[in-house]
N, C-alpha and C positions, 0 to 999 in steps of 0.2 A: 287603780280600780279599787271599789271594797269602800274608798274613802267618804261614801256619801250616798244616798240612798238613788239618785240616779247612777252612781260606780253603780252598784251592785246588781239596781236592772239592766242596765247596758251589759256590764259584763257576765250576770246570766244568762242574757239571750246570746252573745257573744258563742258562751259553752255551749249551751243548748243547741247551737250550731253545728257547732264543731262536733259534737253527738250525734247531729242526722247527716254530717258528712260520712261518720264512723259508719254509722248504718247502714248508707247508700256503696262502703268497700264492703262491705261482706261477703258478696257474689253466694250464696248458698252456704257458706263455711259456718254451719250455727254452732259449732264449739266458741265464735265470737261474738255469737251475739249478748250476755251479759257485758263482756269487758266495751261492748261499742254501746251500750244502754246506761255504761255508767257514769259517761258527759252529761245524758239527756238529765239525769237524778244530778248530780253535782249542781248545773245549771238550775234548774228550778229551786234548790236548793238555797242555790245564791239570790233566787229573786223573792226566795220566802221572807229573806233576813230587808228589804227593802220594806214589809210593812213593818217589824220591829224599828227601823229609822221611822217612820211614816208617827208611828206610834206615839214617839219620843216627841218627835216634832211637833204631834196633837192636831196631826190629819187624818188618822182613825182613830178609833173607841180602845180603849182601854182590853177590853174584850178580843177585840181582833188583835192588838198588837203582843198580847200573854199569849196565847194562841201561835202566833209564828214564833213568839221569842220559844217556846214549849217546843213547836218543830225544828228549828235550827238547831237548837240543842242538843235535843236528842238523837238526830244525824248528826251531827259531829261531833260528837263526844262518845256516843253509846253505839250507835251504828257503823259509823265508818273504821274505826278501832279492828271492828272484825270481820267486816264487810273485804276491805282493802287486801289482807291478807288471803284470806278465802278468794279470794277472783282471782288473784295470780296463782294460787297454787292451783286450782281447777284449771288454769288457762294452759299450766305448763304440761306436757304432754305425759302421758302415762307412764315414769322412767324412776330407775332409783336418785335421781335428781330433783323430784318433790321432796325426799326428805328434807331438803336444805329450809324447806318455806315453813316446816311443823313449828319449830320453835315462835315463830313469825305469828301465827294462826294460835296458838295459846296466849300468848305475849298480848295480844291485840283482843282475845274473849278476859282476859283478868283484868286487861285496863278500862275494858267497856263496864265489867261489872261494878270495877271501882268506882268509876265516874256517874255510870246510875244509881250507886248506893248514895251517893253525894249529891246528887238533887233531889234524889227519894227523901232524903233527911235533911238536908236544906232548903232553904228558900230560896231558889235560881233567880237572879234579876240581872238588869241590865242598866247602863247607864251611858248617856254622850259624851264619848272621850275628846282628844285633840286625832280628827280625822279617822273616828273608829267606834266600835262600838262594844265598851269593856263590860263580856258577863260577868257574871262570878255566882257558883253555884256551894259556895261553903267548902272547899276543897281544902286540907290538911295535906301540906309534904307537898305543894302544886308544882316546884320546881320538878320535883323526881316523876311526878308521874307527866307533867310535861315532856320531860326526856323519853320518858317508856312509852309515849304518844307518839312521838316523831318514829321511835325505831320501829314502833308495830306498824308504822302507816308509808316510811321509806325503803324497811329494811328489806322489804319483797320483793320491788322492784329493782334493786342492788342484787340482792341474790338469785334473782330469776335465770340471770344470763343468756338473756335478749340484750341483744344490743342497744338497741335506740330507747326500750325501757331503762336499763343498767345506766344510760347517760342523763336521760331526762330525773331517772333516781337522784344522781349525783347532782342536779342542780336543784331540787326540789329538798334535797337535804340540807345541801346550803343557805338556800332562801328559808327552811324553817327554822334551823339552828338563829340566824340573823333575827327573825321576826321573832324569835321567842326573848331573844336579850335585849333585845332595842324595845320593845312591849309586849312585857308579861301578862297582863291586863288584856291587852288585844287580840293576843295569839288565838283564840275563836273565832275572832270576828274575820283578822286575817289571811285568815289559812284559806281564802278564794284565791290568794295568787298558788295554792295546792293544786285545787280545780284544776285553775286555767293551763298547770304545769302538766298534769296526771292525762287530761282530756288531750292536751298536743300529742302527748305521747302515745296514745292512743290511736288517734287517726292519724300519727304518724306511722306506726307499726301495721296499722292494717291498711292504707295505701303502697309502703313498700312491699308488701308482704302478698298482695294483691297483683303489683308486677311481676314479682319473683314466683309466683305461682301461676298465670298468662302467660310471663317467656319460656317455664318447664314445662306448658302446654303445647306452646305453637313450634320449642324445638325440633328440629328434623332427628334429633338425637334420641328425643322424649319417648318411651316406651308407647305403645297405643292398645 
């Protein structure tokens, strides 16, 4: 997916899916409703980057396609940095166990600011790679702050200690360490196999979590 500007509609709506399945577990618990709203944003997200292909292509205006490549951007680089950390740590329950996610939630507001001062000051463009679609926003040291990318955007869900997050972390860590070595260049473009990793995990957690909270109800055992 990500490879091609139908990858990217396809596997937007794909997310976007998988978002109003999040939504549809809720049952009333709206302590979840950010973490289940943030497939629906990943998704559309992914189907913005389909008019920058479109663009490139020279099936829209120049206009529309500076335009998405401007909003792609600045979610993923600027927004998601401290967005990502922030949801887990408000997700995690009121306990001296949020502290673990602080460092995470500053990590993730210094690399956002980094990376807006870096288009604020450069000229952000884009260009047709081999199966991708490589930005580049004038970025100095892009290896480290690569790194400091991946750890504000995995290290939350590693340290949360949720289970099915904690594992879907560890493979979403792997898949970005890989995508960042194998294409430096690309690692923007994509970070949709993040999406599709972060959104399973998602409606994976709140479908289990949906049973296990039905069976503590209809228990003979269960308090009333």
């Amino acid at each position: 997916m990500c490879f091609s500007p139908e990858g990217d509609l396809i596997g937007g709506a794909v997310v976007v899916a998988i978002g109003v399945d999040a939504c549809l577990h809720l049952r009333k618990r709206v302590e979840y409703i950010p973490l289940a709203v943030f497939p629906l944003v990943l998704g559309l997200h992914q189907i913005d980057e389909t008019f920058v292909w479109w663009w490139l292509q020279g099936h829209v205006s120049a206009d529309i396609g500076r335009v998405a490549m401007w909003i792609y951007l600045l979610f993923a680089l600027v927004i998601l940095p401290t967005l990502v950390p922030l949801l887990i740590y408000f997700f995690m329950p009121r306990s001296s166990s949020r502290w673990r996610l602080v460092p995470f939630v500053i990590l993730g507001f210094v690399v956002s600011l980094i990376l807006l001062e870096a288009m604020l000051v450069g000229d952000p463009n884009v260009r047709l790679g081999a199966f991708h679609l490589a930005y580049t926003i004038g970025l100095h040291n892009g290896i480290t702050i690569i790194g400091l990318y991946i750890v504000a955007t995995c290290g939350p869900l590693l340290a949360c200690g949720v289970r099915p997050m904690v594992w879907f972390g560890v493979v979403n860590l792997i898949a970005a360490i890989i995508l960042a070595l194998l294409c430096a260049s690309g690692f923007t473009s994509l970070w949709c196999f993040y999406a599709a990793l972060v959104s399973g995990a998602v409606a994976f957690h709140l479908r289990t979590s949906e049973r296990e909270h039905s069976t503590l109800r209809t228990s003979p055992t269960s308090p009333r």
